[in-house]
Every structure is written in structure tokens, then in C-alpha cells.
C-alpha positions in Angstrom: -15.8 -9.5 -22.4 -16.5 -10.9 -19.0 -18.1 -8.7 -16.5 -15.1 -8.0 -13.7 -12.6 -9.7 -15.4 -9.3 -8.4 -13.8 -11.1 -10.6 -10.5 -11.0 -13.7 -12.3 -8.3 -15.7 -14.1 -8.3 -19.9 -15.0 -4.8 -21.3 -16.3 -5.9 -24.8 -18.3 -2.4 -24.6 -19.5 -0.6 -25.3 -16.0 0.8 -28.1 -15.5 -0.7 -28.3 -11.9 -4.4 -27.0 -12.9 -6.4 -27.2 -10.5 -3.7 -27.4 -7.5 -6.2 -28.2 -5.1 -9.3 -30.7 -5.2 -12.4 -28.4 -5.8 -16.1 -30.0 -7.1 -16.6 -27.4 -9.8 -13.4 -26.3 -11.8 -15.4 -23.9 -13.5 -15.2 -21.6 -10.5 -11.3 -22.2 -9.7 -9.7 -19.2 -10.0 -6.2 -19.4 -10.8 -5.2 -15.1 -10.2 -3.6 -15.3 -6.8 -2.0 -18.7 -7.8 0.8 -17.8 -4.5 -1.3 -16.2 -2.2 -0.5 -12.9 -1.1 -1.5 -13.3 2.1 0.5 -15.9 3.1 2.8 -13.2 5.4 -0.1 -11.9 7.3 -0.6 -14.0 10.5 -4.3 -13.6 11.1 -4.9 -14.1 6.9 -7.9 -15.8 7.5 -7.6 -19.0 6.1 -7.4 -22.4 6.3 -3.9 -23.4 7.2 -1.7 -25.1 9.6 1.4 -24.4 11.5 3.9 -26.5 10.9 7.1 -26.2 12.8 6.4 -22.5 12.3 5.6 -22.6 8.6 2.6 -22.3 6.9 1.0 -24.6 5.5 -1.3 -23.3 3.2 -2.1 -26.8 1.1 -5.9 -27.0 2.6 -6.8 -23.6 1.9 -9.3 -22.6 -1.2 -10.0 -18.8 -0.4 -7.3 -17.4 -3.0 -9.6 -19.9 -5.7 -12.7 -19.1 -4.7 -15.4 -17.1 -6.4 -15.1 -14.6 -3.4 -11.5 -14.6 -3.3 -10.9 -11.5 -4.6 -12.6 -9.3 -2.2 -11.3 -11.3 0.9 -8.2 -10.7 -0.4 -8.3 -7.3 -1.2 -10.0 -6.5 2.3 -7.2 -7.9 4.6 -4.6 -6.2 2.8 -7.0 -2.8 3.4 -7.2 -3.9 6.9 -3.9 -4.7 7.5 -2.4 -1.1 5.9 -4.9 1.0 8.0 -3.8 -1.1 11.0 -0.5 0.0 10.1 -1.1 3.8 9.3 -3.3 3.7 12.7 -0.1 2.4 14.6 2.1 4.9 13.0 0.3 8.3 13.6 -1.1 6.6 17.0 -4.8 7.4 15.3 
């Protein structure tokens, strides 16, 4: 079994694998396949604003190796923000 498994995920089966144009497709990760920070405004990644949508169609950080962590550490960020602004902390 894979060392940090629950981190990684690659779906050959999908019909859209890989959904964006990467050099190594060994490293695509495929677990946040709808990123799930695609509500936050400051997300930090790669996207545009289009008519005030997101556009999200350039950006690789929910695929990367890294991913993961960047992912888990703006939702951290945002929900401390959020206590901090609720109990004036």
C-alpha cells in the first residue's frame, strides 16, 4: 500500500483523464477532481475572472503532487479567520 495514500488518487477510467495538459501524468492527481476551493476568493490559484466567474481551467494546484497540503492549509486558514472574526480574537 502506498505511503499517504488518502493524498493521492489517479482515475484512468474518466472519460476526461487528464482534464488539463500536464508533462508527467504519473503525478496528476485526480482527488480534488472539483476543487474545493473554488468559493474562497483569495484560493490561491491560477484563475481568471470572467464576468465575475471563475475560471478555474488554467489552474493545476488541486493535481499537483503538493495539492493536498495547499488545499488543506487554506481551508485551515480560512476557518481560523472565521473563528477569529467571530469571538473578535
Amino acid at each position: 500500500m502506498m505511503e499517504n495514500s488518502f493524498r493521492f488518487y489517479r482515475n484512468l477510467a474518466c472519460s476526461y483523464f487528464p482534464c488539463h495538459k500536464v508533462e508527467n501524468e504519473e503525478e496528476f492527481n485526480c482527488l480534488f477532481c472539483y476543487c474545493p476551493l473554488y468559493f474562497l476568493e483569495e484560493c490561491g490559484g491560477n484563475y481568471e475572472d470572467k464576468y465575475g466567474i471563475k475560471d478555474c481551467s488554467k489552474c493545476l494546484i488541486p493535481h499537483r503532487p503538493n495539492g493536498y497540503d495547499h488545499i488543506n492549509k487554506k481551508i485551515t486558514e480560512y476557518n481560523d479567520e472565521k473563528i477569529r472574526k467571530r469571538f473578535n480574537r
